[in-house]
C-alpha positions as CSV (number, residue, x, y, z in Angstrom):
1,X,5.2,21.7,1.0
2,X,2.1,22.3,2.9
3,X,-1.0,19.4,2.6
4,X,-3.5,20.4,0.1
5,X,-6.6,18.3,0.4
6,X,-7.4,19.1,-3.5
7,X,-3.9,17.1,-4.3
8,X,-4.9,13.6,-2.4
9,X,-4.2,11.1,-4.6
10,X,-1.9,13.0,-6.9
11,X,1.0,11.0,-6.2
12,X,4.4,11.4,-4.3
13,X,8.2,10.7,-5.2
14,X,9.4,9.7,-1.9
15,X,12.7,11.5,-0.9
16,X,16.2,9.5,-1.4
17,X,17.1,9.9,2.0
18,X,14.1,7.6,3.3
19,X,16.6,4.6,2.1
20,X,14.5,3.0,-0.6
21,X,15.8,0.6,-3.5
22,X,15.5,3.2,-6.2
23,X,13.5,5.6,-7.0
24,X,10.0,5.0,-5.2
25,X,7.0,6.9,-6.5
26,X,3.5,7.0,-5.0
27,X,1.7,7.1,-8.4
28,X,-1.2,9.4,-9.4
29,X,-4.4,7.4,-8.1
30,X,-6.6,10.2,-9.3
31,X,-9.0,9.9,-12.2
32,X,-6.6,12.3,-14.8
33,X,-6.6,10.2,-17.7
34,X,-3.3,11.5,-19.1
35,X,-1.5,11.3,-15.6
36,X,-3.4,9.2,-13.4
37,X,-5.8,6.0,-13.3
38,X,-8.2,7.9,-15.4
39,X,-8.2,5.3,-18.4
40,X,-7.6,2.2,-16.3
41,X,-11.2,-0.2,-15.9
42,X,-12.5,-0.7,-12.2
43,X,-11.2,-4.5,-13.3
44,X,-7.4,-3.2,-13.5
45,X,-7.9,-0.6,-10.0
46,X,-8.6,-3.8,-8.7
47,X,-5.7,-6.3,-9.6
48,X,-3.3,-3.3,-8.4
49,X,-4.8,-2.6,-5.0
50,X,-5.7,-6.7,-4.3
51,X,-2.7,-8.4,-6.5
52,X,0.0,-5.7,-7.0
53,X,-0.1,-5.8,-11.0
54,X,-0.5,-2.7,-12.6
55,X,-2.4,-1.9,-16.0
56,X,0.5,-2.5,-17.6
57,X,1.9,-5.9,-15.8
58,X,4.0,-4.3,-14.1
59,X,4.7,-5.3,-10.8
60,X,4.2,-2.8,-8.2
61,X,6.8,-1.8,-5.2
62,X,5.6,-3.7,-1.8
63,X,5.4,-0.7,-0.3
64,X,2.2,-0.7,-2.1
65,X,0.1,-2.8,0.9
66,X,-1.4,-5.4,-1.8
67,X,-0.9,-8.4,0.5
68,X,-2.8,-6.9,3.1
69,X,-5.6,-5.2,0.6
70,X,-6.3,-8.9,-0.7
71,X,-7.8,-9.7,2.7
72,X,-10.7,-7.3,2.1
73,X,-13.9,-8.5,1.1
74,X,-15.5,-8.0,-3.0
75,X,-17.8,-5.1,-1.2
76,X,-14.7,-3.0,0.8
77,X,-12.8,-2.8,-2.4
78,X,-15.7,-1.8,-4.8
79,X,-16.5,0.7,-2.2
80,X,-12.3,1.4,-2.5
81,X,-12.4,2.0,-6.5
82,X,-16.0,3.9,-6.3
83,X,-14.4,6.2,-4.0
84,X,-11.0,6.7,-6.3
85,X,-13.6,7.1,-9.2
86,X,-15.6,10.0,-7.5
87,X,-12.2,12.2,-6.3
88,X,-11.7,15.0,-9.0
89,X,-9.0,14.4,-11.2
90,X,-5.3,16.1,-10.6
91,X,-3.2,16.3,-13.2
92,X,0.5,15.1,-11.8
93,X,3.0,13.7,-14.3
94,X,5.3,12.1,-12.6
95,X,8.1,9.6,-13.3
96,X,7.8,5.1,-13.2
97,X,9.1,4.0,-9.8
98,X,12.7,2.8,-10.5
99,X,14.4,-0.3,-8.5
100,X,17.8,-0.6,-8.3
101,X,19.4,-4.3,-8.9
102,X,18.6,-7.5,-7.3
103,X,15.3,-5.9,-6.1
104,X,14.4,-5.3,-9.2
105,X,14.5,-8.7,-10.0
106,X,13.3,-10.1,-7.2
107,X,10.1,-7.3,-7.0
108,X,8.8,-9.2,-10.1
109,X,8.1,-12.3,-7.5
110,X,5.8,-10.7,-4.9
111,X,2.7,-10.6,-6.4
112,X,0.4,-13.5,-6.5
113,X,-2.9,-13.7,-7.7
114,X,-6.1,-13.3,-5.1
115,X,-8.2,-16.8,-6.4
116,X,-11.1,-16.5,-3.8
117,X,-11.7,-13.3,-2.1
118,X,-12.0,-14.2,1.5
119,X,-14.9,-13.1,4.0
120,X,-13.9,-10.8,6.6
121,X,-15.3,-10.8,10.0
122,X,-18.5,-8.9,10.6
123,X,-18.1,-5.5,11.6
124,X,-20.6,-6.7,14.8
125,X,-17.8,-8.6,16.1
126,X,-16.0,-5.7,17.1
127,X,-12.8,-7.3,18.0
128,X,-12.5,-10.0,15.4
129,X,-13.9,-7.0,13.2
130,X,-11.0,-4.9,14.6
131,X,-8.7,-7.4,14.3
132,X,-9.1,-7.2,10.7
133,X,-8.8,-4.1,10.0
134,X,-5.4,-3.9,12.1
135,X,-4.3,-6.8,10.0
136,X,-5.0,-4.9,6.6
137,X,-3.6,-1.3,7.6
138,X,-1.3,-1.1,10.9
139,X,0.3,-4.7,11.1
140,X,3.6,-3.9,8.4
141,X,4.8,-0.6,10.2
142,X,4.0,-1.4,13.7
143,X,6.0,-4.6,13.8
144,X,9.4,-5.5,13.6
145,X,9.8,-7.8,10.2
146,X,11.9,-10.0,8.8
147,X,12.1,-11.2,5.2
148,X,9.3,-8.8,5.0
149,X,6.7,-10.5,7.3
150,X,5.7,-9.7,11.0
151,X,7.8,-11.4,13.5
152,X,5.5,-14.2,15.1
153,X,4.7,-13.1,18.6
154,X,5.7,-9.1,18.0
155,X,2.9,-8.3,16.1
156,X,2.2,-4.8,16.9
157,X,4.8,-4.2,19.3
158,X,6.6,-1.9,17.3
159,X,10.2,-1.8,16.2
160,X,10.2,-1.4,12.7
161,X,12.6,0.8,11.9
162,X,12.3,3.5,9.1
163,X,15.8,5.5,7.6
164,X,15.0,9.6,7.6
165,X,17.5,11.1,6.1
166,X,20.5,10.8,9.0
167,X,18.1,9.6,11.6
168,X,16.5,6.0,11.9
169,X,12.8,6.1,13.3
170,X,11.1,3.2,14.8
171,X,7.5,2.9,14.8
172,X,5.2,2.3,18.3
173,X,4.2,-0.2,20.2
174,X,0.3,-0.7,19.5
175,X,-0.5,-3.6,22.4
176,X,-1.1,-2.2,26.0
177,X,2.2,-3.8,27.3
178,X,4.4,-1.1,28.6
């Protein structure tokens, strides 16, 4: 299916073949009140993007970055949820992400609750600045993990390796070492 610009945000079921636990959805973020975030409060937008809880206690599926989002200051998130609020809504029904056992036990561990929101760097610092933002968006699929956390020392370096379909794809190296 082609990308339609109009659709961002409507939500995704990933494909079986990517290797998931279940059956992963990317839910509607749109502003759709039937099939989307429409109804949730800016309070509950919140708590899912920063703690991975959604409206309904649920927890959500790490592949939903919530670990990193937490890092982001009050300001980058309200700017986040103002710009979710302002997309036009799509309407998308689509089905609840479904995990298959233990995971979906063990999914209902992961989130933790953000008690002090910290202060990132400031964006004048360019590298600690940059540093941060690496940290919130690139540092999970550019670096080999294990138990689900960056391997000290290979941060960046690559290696994480990603089922498609019959083939296994492993992301880049990010640092400048050859």
């Amino acid at each position: 299916m082609p990308f339609d610009p109009a659709r961002t945000g409507a939500g995704f079921v990933f494909p079986k073949e990517l290797g998931f636990p279940g059956a992963i959805v990317g839910p509607n973020i749109t502003p759709d009140p039937e099939t989307g975030i429409g109804r949730w409060t800016d309070g509950e937008k919140i708590r899912a993007i920063r703690e991975g809880i959604s409206r309904d206690g649920r927890a959500l599926f790490s592949l939903m970055p919530y670990r990193q989002f937490a890092k982001m200051s009050d300001e980058d998130i309200y700017s986040l949820v103002a710009y979710m609020n302002s997309r036009p809504p799509v309407k998308n029904p689509l089905p609840r992400t479904s995990l298959q056992f233990p995971v979906s036990v063990l999914n209902r561990f992961e989130p933790a609750p953000v008690l002090t929101p910290p202060q990132p760097p400031s964006p004048r610092d360019a590298v600690r600045y940059g540093g941060f933002l690496a940290g919130l968006a690139c540092i999970q699929c550019h670096s080999e993990l294990n138990k689900g956390k960056p391997v000290q020392g290979r941060e960046f370096a690559g290696g994480h390796e990603f089922a498609v379909g019959q083939f296994i794809v492993r992301s880049a190296n990010l640092t400048p070492d050859h």
